[in-house]
C-alpha positions as CSV (number, residue, x, y, z in Angstrom):
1,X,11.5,-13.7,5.7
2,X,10.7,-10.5,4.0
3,X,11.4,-6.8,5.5
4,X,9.2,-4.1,4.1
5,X,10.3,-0.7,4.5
6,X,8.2,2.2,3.4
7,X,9.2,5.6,2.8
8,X,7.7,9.0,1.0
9,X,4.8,9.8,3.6
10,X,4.4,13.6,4.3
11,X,2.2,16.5,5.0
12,X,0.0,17.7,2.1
13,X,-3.2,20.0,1.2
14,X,-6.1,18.6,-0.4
15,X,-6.2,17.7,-3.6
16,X,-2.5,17.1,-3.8
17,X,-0.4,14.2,-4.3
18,X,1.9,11.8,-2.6
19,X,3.7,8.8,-4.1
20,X,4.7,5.6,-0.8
21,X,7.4,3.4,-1.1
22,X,8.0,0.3,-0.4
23,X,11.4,-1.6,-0.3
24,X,11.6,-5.4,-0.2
25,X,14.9,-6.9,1.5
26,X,14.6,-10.1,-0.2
27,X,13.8,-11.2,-3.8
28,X,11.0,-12.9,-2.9
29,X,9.0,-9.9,-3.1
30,X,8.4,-10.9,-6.8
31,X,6.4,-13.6,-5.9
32,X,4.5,-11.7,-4.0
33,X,1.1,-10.1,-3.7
34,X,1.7,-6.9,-2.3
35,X,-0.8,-4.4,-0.8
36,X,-1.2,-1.5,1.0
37,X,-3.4,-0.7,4.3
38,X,-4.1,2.2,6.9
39,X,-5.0,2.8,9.4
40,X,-6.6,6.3,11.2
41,X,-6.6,7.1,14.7
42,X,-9.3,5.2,16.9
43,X,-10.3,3.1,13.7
44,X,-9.5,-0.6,12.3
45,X,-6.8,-1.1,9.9
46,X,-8.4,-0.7,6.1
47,X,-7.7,-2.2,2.9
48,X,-6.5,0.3,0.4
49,X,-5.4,-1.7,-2.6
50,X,-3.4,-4.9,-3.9
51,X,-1.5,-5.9,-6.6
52,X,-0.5,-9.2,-8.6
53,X,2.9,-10.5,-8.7
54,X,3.2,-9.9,-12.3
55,X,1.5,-6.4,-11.2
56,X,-1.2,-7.3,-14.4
57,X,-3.8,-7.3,-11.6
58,X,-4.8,-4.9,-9.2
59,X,-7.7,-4.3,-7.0
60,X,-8.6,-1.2,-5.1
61,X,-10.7,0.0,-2.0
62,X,-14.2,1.8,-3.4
63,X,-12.8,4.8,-1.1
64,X,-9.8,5.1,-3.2
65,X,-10.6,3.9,-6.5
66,X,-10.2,6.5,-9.7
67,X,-7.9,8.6,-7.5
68,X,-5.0,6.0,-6.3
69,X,-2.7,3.5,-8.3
70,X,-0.3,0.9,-6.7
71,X,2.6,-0.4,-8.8
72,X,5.5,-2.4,-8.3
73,X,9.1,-2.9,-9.9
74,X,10.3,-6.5,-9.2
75,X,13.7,-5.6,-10.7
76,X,14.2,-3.3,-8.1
77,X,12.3,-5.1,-5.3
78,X,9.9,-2.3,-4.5
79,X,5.8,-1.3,-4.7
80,X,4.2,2.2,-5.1
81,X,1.2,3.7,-4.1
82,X,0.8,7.3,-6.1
83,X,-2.2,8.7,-4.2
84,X,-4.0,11.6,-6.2
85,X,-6.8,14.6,-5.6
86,X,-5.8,13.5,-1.9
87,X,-8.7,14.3,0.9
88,X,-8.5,15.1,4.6
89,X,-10.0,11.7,5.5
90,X,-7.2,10.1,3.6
91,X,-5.2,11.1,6.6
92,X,-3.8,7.7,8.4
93,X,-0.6,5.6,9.0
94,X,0.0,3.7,5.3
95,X,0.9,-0.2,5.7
96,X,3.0,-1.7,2.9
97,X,2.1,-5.4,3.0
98,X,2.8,-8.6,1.2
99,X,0.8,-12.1,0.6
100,X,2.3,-15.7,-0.6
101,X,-0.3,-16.7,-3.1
102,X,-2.8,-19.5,-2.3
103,X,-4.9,-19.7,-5.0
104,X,-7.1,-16.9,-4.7
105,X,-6.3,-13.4,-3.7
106,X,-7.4,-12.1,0.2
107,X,-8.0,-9.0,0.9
108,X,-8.1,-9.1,5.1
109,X,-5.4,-8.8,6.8
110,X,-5.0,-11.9,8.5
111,X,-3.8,-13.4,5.2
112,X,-1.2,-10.8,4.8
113,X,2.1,-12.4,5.7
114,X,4.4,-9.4,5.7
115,X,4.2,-6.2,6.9
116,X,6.1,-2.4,7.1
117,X,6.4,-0.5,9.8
118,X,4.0,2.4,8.3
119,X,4.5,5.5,7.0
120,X,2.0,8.7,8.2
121,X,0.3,10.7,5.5
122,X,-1.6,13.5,6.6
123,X,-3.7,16.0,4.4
124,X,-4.9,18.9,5.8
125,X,-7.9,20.9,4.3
């Protein structure tokens, strides 16, 4: 079992910056592939981003492409999500999340195995 504990949400104006973290309780977390969701009031929970093991690979949300980056530091048994040129819709509960690898990479999250307890960003205009 892997705990997931995120960490660095906040208030911020648009077009600012934030940078999530996410803690792993076990090594297994570099076997891993971790991701991030979130999740706005009165919607679904969305897929922001994911990132390989090895962190060689990532894959990002059209919404936040160009202007968020998730990274990860197995040494330290933690992933990142720097969010930049942050908007007003970017305004949600952030979900660290983590996948065992079954040959392909999923991006719903049924297939995510592990999950934090959130984190609340909110960017005011």
């Amino acid at each position: 079992q892997v705990q997931l504990v995120e960490s660095g949400g906040g208030s911020v104006q648009a077009g600012g910056s934030l940078r999530l973290s996410c803690a792993a309780s076990s090594r297994t977390f570099s076997s891993l592939v971790m991701g991030w969701f979130r999740q706005a009031p009165g919607k679904e929970r969305e897929f922001v981003g994911l990132i390989s093991w090895t962190g060689g690979s990532t894959s990002y949300a059209d919404s936040v492409k160009g202007r968020f980056t998730i990274s990860r530091d197995n040494a330290k048994n933690t992933l990142y999500l720097q969010m930049n040129s942050l908007k007003p819709e970017d305004t949600a509960v952030y979900y660290c999340t983590g996948q065992h690898y079954r040959g392909k990479y999923y991006f719903d999250r049924a297939n995510f195995d592990y999950w934090g307890q959130g984190t609340q960003v909110t960017v005011s205009s």
